[in-house]
N, C-alpha and C positions, 0 to 999 in steps of 0.2 A: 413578440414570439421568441426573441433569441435572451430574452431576459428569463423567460419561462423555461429555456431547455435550459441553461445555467444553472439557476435555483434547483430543476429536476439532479444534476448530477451533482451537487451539492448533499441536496439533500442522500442520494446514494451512497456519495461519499463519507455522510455522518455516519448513516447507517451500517457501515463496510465495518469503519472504524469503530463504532459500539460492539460490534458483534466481534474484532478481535482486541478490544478490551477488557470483554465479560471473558476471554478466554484467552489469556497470551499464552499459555504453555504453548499452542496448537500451529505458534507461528515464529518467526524470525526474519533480523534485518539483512538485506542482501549490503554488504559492504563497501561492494562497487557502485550501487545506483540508488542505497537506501531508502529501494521498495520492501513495502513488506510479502513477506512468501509463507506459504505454507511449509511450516516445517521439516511432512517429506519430501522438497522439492533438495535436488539436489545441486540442479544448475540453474539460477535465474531466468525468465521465461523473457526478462526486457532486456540485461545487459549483459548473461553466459556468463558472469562471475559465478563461481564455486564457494566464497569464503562468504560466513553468514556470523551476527551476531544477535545469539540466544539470551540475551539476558531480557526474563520475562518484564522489567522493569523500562527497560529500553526501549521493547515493543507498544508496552502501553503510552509511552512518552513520545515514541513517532506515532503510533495510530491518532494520538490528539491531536499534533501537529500537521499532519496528512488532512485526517476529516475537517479540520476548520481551513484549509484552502484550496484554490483550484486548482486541477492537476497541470504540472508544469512538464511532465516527463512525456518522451516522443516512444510511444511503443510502435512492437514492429507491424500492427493491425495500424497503425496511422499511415505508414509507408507504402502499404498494400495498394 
């Protein structure tokens, strides 16, 4: 069972990352915790860092690196 939710957020996570690889203009890396964000975000929504970097080449090069593993980062819906 816990092999199955795994594989489920996996495969989520491919798909997060396809979808802002067909599209990097639309996103940017946060600098402090090198999540990726939505473009118009202006303060990170995991770590409140403000400084983001746009290079759409960088974005697609984290979204590969993100989608092929499992997430390691503590958001603040974990803490809740």
């Amino acid at each position: 069972m816990e092999e199955e939710i795994q594989n489920d957020a996996m495969d989520d996570r491919a798909r997060r990352a396809d979808k802002i690889i067909k599209n990097p203009k639309n996103y940017k890396i946060c600098a402090g915790c090198e999540s990726i964000v939505a473009k118009k975000v202006t303060i990170c929504p995991n770590c409140h860092a403000y400084r983001y970097i746009d290079s759409e080449s960088m974005v697609i090069a984290q979204a590969q690196e993100l989608g092929n593993r499992e997430a390691r980062s503590v958001l603040g819906v974990d803490l809740e």
